[in-house]
C-alpha positions in Angstrom: 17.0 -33.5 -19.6 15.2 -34.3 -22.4 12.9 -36.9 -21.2 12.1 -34.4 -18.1 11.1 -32.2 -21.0 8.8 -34.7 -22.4 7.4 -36.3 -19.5 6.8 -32.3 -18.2 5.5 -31.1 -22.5 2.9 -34.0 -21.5 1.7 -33.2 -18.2 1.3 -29.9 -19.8 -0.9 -30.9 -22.4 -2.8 -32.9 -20.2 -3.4 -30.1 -17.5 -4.4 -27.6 -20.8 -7.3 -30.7 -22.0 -8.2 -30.6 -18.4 -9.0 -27.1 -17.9 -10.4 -26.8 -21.5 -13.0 -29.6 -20.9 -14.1 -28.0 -17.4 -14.4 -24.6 -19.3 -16.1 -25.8 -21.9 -19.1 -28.1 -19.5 -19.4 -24.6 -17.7 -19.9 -22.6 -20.9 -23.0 -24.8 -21.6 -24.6 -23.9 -18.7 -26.8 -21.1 -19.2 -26.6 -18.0 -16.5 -29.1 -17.9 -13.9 -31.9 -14.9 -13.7 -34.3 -16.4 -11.6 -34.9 -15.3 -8.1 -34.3 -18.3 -5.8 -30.3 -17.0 -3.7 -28.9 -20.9 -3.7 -29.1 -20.8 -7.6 -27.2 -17.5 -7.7 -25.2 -18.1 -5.5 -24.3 -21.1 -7.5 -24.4 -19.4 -10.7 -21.7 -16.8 -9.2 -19.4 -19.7 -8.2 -19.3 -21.4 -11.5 -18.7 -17.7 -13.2 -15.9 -17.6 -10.7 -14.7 -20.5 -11.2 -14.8 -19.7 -15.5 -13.1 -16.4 -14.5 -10.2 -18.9 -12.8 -9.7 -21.3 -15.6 -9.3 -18.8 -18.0 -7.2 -16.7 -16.3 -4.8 -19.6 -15.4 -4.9 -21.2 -19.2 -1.5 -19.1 -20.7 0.5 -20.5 -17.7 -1.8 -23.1 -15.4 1.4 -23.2 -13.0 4.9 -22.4 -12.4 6.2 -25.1 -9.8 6.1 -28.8 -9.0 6.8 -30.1 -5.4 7.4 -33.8 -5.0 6.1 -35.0 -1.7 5.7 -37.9 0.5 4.4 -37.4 4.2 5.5 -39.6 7.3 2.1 -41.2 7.1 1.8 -42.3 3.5 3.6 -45.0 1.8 3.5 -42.4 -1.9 4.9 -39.3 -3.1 2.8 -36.9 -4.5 3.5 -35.1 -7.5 1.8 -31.7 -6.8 1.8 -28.7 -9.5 1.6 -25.3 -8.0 -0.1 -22.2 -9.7 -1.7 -18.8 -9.3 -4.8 -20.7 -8.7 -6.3 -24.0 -8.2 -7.5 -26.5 -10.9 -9.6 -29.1 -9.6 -9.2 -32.9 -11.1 -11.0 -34.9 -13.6 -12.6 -36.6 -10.4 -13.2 -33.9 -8.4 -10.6 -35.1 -6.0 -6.8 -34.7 -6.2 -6.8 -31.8 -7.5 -4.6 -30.9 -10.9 -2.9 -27.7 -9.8 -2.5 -26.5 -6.0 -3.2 -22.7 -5.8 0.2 -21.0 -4.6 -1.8 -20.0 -1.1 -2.8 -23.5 0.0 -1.0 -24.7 2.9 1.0 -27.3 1.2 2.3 -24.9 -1.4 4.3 -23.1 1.3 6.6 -25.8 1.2 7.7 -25.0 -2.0 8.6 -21.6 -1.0 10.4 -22.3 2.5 12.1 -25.5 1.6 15.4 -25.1 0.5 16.6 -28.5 0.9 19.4 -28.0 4.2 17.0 -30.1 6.1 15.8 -33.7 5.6 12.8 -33.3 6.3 9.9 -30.3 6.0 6.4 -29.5 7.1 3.6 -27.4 6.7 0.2 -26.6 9.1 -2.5 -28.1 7.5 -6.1 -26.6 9.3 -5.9 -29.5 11.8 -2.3 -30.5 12.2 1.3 -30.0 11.4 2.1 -32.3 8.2 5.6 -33.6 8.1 7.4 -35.5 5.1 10.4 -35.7 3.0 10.6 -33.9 -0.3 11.5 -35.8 -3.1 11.7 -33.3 -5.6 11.3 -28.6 -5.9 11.2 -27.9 -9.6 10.5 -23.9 -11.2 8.9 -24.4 -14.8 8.4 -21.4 -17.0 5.7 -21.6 -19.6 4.2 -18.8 -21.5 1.5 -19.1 -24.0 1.2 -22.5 -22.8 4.8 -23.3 -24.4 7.1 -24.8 -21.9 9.9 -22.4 -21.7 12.4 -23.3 -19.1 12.9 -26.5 -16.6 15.1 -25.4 -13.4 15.4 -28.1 -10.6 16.1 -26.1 -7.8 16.4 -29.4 -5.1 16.4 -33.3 -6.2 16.8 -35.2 -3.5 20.1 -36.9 -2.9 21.8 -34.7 -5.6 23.8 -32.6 -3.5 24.4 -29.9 -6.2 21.0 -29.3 -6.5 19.7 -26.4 -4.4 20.1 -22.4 -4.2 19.3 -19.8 -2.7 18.1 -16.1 -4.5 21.2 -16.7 -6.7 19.2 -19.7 -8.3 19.0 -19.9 -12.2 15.4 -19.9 -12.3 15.1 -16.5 -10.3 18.5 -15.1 -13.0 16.3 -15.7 -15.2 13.3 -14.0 -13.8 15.1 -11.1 -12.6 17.0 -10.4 -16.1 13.3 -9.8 -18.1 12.5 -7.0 -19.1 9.6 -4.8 -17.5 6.6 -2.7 -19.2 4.6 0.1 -17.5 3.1 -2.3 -14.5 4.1 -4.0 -11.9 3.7 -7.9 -11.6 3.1 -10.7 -9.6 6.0 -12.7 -8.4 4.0 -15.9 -7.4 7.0 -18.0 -8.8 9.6 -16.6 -7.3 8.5 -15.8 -4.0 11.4 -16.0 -1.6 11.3 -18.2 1.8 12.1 -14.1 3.5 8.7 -12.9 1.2 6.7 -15.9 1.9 7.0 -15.5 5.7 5.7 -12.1 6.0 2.6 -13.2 3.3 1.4 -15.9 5.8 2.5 -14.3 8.9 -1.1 -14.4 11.0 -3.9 -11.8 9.9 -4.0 -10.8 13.5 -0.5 -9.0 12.8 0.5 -5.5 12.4 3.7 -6.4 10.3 6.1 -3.6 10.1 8.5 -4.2 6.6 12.1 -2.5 6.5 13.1 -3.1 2.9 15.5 -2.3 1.0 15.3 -1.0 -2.5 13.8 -3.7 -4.9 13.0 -5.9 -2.1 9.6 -6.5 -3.3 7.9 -4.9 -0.5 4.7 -3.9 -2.5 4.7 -7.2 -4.4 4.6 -8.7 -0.9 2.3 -6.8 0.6 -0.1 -7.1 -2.3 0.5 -10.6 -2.3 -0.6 -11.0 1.6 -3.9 -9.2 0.8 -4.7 -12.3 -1.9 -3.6 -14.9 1.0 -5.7 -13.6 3.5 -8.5 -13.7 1.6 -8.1 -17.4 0.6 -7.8 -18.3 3.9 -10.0 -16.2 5.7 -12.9 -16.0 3.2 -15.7 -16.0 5.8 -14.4 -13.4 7.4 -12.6 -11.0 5.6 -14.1 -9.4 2.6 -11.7 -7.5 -0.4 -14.0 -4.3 -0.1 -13.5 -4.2 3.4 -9.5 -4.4 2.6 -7.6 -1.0 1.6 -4.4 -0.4 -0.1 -3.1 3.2 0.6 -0.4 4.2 -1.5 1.8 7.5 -1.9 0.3 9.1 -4.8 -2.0 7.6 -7.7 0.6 7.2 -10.2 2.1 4.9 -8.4 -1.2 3.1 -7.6 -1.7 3.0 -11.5 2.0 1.3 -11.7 0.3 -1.5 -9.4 -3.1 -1.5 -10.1 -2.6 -5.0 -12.4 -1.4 -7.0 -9.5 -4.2 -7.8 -7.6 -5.9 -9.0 -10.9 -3.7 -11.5 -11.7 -3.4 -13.0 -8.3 -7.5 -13.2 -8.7 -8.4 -10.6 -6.5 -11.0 -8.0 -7.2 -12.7 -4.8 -5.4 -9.4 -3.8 -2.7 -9.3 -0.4 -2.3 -6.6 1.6 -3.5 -6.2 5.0 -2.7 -4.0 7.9 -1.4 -4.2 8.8 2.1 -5.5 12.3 0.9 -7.8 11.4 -1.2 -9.3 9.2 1.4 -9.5 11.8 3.8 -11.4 14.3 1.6 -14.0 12.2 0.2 -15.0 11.2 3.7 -14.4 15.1 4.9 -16.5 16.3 1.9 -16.8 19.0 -0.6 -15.8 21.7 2.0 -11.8 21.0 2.2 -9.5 22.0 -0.3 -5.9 21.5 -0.3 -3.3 23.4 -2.0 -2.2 22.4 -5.8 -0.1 19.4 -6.2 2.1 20.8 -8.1 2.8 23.6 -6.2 3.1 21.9 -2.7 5.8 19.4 -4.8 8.0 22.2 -5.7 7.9 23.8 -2.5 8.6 21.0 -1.0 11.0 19.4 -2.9 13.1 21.8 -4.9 13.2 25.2 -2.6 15.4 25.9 0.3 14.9 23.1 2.6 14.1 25.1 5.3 11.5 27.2 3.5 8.9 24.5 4.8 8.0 25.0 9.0 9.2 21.7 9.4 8.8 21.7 13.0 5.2 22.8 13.0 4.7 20.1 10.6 6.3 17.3 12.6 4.2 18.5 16.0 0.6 18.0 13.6 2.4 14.6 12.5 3.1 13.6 16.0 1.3 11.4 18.3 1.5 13.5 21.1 -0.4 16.4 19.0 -3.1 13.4 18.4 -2.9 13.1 22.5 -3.5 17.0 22.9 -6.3 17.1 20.4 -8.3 14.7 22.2 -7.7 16.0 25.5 -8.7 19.3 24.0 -11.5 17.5 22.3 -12.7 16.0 25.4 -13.0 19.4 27.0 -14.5 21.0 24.8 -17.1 18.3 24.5 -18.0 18.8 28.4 -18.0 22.4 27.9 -20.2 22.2 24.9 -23.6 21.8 26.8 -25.5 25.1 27.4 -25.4 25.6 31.7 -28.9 26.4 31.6 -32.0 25.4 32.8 -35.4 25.0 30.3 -38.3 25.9 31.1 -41.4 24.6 29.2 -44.4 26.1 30.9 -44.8 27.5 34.6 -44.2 24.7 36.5 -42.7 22.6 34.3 -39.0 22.8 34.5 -36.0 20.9 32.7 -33.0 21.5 35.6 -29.6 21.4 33.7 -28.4 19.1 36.4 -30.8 16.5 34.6 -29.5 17.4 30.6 -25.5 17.0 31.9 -26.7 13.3 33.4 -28.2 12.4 29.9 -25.5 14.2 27.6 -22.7 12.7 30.4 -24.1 9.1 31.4 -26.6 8.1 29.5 -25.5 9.0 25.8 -21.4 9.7 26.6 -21.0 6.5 24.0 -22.2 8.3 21.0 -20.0 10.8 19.0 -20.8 14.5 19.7 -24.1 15.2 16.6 -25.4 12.5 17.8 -25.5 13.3 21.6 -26.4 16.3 20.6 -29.4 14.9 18.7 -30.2 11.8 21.5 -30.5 14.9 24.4 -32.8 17.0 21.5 -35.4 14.3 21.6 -35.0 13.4 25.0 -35.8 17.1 25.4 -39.1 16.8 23.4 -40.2 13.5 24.9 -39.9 15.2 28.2 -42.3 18.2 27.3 -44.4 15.7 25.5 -44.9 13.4 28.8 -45.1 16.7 30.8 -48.3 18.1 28.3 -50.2 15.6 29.2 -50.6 16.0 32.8 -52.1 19.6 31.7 -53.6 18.7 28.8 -57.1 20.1 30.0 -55.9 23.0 30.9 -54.2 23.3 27.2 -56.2 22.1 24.8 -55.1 23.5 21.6 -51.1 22.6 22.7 -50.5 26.4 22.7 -47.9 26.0 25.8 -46.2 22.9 24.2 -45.9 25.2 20.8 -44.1 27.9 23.6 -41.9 24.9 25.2 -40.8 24.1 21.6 -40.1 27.3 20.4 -37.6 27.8 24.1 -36.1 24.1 22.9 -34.9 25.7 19.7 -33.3 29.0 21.3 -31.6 26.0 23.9 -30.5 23.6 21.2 -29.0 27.5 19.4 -26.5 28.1 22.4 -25.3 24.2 21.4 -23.0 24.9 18.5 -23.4 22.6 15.6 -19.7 22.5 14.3 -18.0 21.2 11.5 -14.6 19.7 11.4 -13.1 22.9 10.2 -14.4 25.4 12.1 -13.8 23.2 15.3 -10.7 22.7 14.4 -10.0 26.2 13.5 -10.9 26.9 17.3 -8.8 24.0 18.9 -5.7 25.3 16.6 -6.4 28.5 19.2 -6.2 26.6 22.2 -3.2 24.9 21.4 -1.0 27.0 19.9 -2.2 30.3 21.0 -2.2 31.7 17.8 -5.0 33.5 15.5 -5.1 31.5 12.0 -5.8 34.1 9.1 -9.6 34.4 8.1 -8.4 32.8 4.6 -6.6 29.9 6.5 -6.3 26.7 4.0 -5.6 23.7 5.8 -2.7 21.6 3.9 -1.6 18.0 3.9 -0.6 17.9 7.7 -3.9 18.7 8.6 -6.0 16.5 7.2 -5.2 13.5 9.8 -6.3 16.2 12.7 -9.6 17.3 10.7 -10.6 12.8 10.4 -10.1 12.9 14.0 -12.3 15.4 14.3 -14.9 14.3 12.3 -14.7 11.0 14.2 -15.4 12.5 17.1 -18.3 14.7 15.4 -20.5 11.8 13.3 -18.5 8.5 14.6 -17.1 5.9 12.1 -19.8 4.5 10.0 -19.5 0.6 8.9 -18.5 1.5 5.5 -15.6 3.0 6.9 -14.1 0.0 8.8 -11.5 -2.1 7.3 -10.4 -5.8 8.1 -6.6 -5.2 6.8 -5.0 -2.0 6.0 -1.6 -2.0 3.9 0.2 1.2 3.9 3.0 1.5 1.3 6.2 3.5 1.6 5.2 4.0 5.3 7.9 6.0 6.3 6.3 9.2 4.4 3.2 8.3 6.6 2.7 9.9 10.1 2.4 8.2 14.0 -0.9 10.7 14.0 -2.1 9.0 10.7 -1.4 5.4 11.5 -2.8 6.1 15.1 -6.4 7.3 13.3 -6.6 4.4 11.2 -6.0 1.9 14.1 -9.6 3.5 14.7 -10.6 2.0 11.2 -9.7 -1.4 12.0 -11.0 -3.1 14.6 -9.0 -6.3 13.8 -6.1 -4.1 14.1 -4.6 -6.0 10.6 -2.0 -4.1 9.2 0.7 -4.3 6.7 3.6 -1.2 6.6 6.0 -1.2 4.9 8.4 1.2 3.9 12.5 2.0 4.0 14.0 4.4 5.9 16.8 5.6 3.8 13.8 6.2 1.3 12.1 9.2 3.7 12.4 12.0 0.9 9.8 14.4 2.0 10.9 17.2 3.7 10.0 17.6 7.7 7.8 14.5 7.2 7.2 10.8 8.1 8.9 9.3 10.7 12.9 8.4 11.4 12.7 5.2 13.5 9.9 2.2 12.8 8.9 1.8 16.7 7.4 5.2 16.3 4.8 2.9 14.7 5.7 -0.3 16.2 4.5 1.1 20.0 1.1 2.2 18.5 0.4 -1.7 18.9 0.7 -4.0 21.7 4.0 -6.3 21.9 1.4 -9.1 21.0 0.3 -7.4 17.6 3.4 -6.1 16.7 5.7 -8.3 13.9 8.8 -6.6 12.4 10.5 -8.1 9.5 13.3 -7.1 7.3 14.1 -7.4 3.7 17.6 -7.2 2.6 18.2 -8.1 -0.5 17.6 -6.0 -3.6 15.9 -8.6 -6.4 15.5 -5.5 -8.9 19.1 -4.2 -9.6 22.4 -5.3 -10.9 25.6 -5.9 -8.1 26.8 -2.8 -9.9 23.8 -0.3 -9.7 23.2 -1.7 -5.7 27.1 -1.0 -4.7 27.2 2.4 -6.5 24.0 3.6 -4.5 24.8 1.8 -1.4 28.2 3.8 -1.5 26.4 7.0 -1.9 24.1 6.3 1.1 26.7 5.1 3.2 27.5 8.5 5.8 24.0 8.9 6.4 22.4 5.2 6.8 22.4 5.0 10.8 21.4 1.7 11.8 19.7 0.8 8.6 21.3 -2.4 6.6 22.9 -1.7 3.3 21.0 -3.5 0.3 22.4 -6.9 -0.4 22.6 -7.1 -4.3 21.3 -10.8 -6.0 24.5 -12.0 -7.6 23.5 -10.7 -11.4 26.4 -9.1 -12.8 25.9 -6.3 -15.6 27.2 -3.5 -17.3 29.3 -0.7 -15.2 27.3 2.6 -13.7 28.2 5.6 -16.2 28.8 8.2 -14.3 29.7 11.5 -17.2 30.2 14.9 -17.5 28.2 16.8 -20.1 29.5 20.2 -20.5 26.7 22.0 -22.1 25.7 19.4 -24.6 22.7 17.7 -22.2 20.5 17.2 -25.1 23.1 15.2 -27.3 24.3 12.7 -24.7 20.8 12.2 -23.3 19.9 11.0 -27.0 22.7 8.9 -27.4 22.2 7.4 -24.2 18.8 6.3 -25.1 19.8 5.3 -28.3 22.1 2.7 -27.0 19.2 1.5 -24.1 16.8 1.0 -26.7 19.5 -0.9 -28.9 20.0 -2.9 -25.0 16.4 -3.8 -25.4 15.6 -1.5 -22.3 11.5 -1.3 -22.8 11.1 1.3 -20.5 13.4 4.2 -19.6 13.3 6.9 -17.1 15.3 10.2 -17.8 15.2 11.2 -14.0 15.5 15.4 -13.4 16.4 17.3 -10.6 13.5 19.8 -10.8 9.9 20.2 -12.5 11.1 22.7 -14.8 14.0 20.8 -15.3 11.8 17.6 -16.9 9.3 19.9 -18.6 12.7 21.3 -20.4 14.2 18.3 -21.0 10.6 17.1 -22.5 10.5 20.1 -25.4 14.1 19.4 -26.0 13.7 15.8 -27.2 10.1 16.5 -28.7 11.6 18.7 -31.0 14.5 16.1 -31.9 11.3 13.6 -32.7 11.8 11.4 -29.8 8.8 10.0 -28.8 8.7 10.8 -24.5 6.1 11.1 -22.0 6.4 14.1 -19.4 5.4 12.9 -16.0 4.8 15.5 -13.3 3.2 15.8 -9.9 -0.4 14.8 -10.0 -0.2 12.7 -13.0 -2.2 10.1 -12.5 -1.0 6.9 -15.1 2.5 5.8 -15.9 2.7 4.8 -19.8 5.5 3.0 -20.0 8.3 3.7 -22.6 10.9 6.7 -22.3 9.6 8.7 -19.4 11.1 12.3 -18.2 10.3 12.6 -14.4 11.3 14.7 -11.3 13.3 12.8 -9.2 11.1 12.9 -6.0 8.5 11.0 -8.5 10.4 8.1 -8.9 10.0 6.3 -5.9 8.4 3.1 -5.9 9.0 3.2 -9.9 11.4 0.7 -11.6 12.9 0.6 -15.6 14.8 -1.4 -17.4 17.3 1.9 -17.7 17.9 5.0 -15.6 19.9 8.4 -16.8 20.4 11.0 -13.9 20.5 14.0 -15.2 22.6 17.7 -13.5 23.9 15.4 -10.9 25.8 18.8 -9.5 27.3 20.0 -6.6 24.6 22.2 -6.5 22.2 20.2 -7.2 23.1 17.3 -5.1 24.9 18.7 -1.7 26.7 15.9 0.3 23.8 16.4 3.0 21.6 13.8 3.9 18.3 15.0 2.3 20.3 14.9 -1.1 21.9 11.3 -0.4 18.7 9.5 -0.2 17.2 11.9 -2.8 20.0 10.3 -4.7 20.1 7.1 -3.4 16.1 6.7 -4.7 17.1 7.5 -8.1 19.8 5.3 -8.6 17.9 2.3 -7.1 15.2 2.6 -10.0 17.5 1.2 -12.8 17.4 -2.8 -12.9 20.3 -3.4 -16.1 21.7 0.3 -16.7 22.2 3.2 -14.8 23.3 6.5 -16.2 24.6 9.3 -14.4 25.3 12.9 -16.1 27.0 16.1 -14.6 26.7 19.2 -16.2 29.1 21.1 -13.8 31.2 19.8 -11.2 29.9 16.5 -9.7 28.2 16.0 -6.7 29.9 14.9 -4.1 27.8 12.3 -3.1 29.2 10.3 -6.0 32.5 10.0 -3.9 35.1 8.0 -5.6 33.2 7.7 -8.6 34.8 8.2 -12.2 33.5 10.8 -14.0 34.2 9.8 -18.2 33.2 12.3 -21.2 
């Protein structure tokens, strides 16, 4: 092992001269301010290129693949990393950027075959390989050497119980999710380089890395398909902007700039306007998550979700855009007469392609060309253009019986027509609605360029409506798509969906790719059994989490009387002495976290409060709502009031529960004040 060390200490320091000389010949070349486009354009590509180098210098790669296709006679030594390091002489290049084809061997190969291949852009490449190695460095100091296949060494191999992904997986985390570029799984990698044509639909189970995943696509597609996909044109909507904080360094360090990221909401309003407001987070979070679960109208919410409200609205739309057009002749002058006969064949043939304003605005100047054609035949007779003043002023009393609408007050009306009911005259529209009001808006002004995507991901997918997915199909022409989501994680009240083909048959059988995650990479076997115990009644159909084989410390499931405050310091006295870097004191309620927050102020701890709307996680010891934490992961969990009557054995309440648990990777911690829930089934309860 020790000469593998050395001969892989020198390739090292070779690789780090390498990239220093290149950085160094491109730091001498001064930046480009001219005007001629091939010299910026060149300029940008060796800033890109700087950007690269220096980005890759702590850690220029993480894997080496040995080699040796049918139709060579050599085996190539080929060192993979986040990106690609070209060579001394310009040819072999010194490090293979993880999304080149090749490097996809290194990910799928797991050594039961002879042989392997990969698609190279103009045919399949097959070979035999030699040698799979993981190699850690940090700071550019060689940490760890893991041979994961060497061929004809038949203890070599692995699959996610391998050393080198142990050792990953027991690190500690800070406030951010990473990359996992080096420990991408064969499961992972298939779903990253599934086709860009694809609307991939991702059950996962907790700690699958379905984010990382789908983050990790967006960077492939954009290597491969650089001419024709663009990252503005890419969009990333997540479930609320903490958590898009928690990934937002991702995308960086794969190399990847100028992705949207957004909430579904927030997308909606800016392209609704000024004119919509919704309800107060906070507010809508409470009521939803900690009142009576049946305070909500969950069935009118569910009918706005559906795709068969989407199918109403457009039918309604549809007749309300024939109805639209004032039944009414015009006429400019005596003898001059506009038959409404002729305005329905322009509005109805001629200009049925355009959204509604600008029909509307296509027949207005159809109008005016007309009397402006027809005023010259009588020009003699009207010199001074007094009649075709007249015929313009009778134009704008016509174009007044055509209603000008906006997306609220239309849908206002169509609310009418389909339920038969009279909103109040202070009516707000709420979350539910805003999918409905886009539609209408659509249908209104059209989708303008800046508003069409090549690839949308939409994260924790199950929260998402059919009616919402079905609107943004309309955004992407392409119809690229990754969702991904987990069923057993649908914690919002009377929302999302229940079954994945609710999505799935929004696509044809062509588009349509449905993949499954299984096993958990974030938590111990002990925290993954205890929750998958708790979700057990309620999962359906849905596969249990299969736990990595990392063994750890037992959950620690207690009863706290009334001393709360006293066992929730010692508790994270002992994760901090466990090395736990960040912690998450998880709470039933709002006012619950808020309490909890004072409390361990005032006993100088230092704690960050996080509550709906927040928009950054910090890292460290954080007090939270439970219906925050999803998506979220910490070195240590405590569940606090974990009650009967806090946590009824119902099904909401299991997943509720099931979520919380499933955000501790090393230690969970679970405290009742009163008599445990009994979701914790057989679970002992200590003091």
């Amino acid at each position: 092992m020790d000469t593998i060390k050395k001969l892989e200490n020198d390739k090292l320091a070779e690789t780090i001269k390498e990239m220093e000389r290149q950085r160094a010949t491109l730091d001498l070349i001064p930046r480009y301010h001219g005007k001629d486009i091939v010299e910026h354009v060149l300029d940008e590509q060796r800033q890109q290129q700087r950007k690269r180098l220096e980005k890759a210098a702590p850690a220029p790669y993480f894997g080496r693949l040995d080699f040796k296709p049918e139709s060579s006679e050599t085996t190539a030594s080929l060192y993979i990393g986040k990106a690609g390091v070209e060579g001394a002489d310009g040819k072999d290049p010194l490090v293979i950027d993880w999304r080149a084809p090749i490097a996809s061997l290194f990910y799928s190969f797991t050594g039961q075959s002879k042989t392997a291949s990969y698609e190279a852009p103009e045919e399949t490449v097959t070979g035999t390989v030699r040698l799979k190695r993981n190699i850690a460095i940090h700071e550019q100091i060689l940490e760890r050497i893991v041979d994961s296949y060497v061929e004809g060494d038949e203890k070599s191999g692995g699959g996610a119980s391998d050393d080198f992904l142990l050792y990953r997986l027991e690190e500690s985390k800070d406030h951010r999710l990473r990359d996992i570029v080096s420990t991408i799984q064969s499961e992972q990698d298939a779903i990253i380089r599934a086709e860009r044509e694809k609307a991939l639909v991702i059950q996962g189970v907790p700690g699958s890395g379905k984010t990382t995943v789908a983050l990790h696509r967006l960077a492939y597609l954009l290597y491969h398909y650089q001419d024709r996909m663009k990252p503005e044109k890419m969009v990333v909507f997540a479930p609320n902007r903490m958590f898009l904080d928690y990934i937002s360094d991702v995308l960086p360090e794969l190399g990847v700039g100028d992705i949207q990221q957004t909430t579904f909401n927030d997308w909606a309003l800016e392209i609704l306007g000024t004119s919509i407001k919704l309800p107060d987070t906070a507010k809508v979070a409470r009521d939803r998550f900690e009142q009576d679960q049946q305070s909500e109208d969950s069935s009118q919410v569910r009918y706005k979700e559906s795709i068969d409200f989407l199918h109403q609205l457009e039918q309604t739309l549809d007749q309300y855009e024939s109805s639209i057009l004032p039944a009414k002749d015009l006429l400019a002058w005596e003898g001059a007469l506009l038959s409404k006969e002729t305005i329905r064949d322009w509005y109805d043939r001629e200009y049925r392609h355009y959204p509604l304003l600008k029909r509307r605005e296509r027949v207005q100047k159809r109008i005016k060309r007309w009397i402006e054609t027809e005023h010259t035949s009588i020009r003699g007779i009207d010199p001074r253009g007094e009649w075709k003043k007249q015929a313009n002023k009778r134009l704008q009393a016509y174009m007044k019986l055509w209603p000008k609408p906006t997306p609220l007050r239309l849908y206002r009306q169509l609310l009418r027509t389909l339920t038969n009911e009279e909103l109040p005259r202070k009516w707000q529209p709420k979350e539910e609605d805003l999918a409905p009001l886009l539609l209408i808006q659509r249908r209104l002004t059209g989708i303008f360029p800046e508003d069409r995507f090549d690839h949308i991901v939409i994260d924790e997918a199950q929260d998402f409506s059919s009616f919402q997915t079905a609107l943004l199909q309309k955004h992407c022409p392409l119809g690229s798509f990754t969702i991904l989501g987990d069923l057993l994680q649908n914690i919002v009240p009377g929302r999302g969906i229940t079954r994945w083909e609710e999505i799935l048959d929004l696509f044809s059988e062509q588009q349509q790719g449905y993949y499954q995650l299984d096993r958990s990479y974030r938590s111990t076997m002990e925290i993954i059994n205890f929750a998958n115990e708790i979700i057990q009644p309620y999962r359906g159909n849905v596969k249990p989490a299969e736990p990595v084989f990392r063994s750890g410390s037992p959950v620690d499931v207690r009863s706290t009387s009334n001393k709360l405050i006293k066992h929730t310091m010692e508790a994270l006295d002992e994760l901090k002495s466990l090395d736990c870097r960040t912690i998450a004191v998880i709470t039933r309620t709002e006012n619950d976290a808020r309490n909890l927050h004072q409390a361990l102020l005032d006993q100088g701890k230092s704690v960050h409060l996080l509550t709906p709307g927040e928009a950054t996680y910090q890292g460290g010891i954080s007090i939270i709502p439970i219906y925050l934490v999803k998506g979220l992961e910490f070195d240590g969990a405590i569940l606090t009031d974990v009650d009967q009557d806090r946590y009824p054995d119902d099904p909401f309440h299991a997943r509720l529960l099931y979520v919380g648990c499933t955000r501790a990777l090393h230690h969970l911690k679970l405290f009742c004040g009163g008599k445990p829930s009994p979701l914790l089934r057989e679970a002992r309860v200590g003091i």
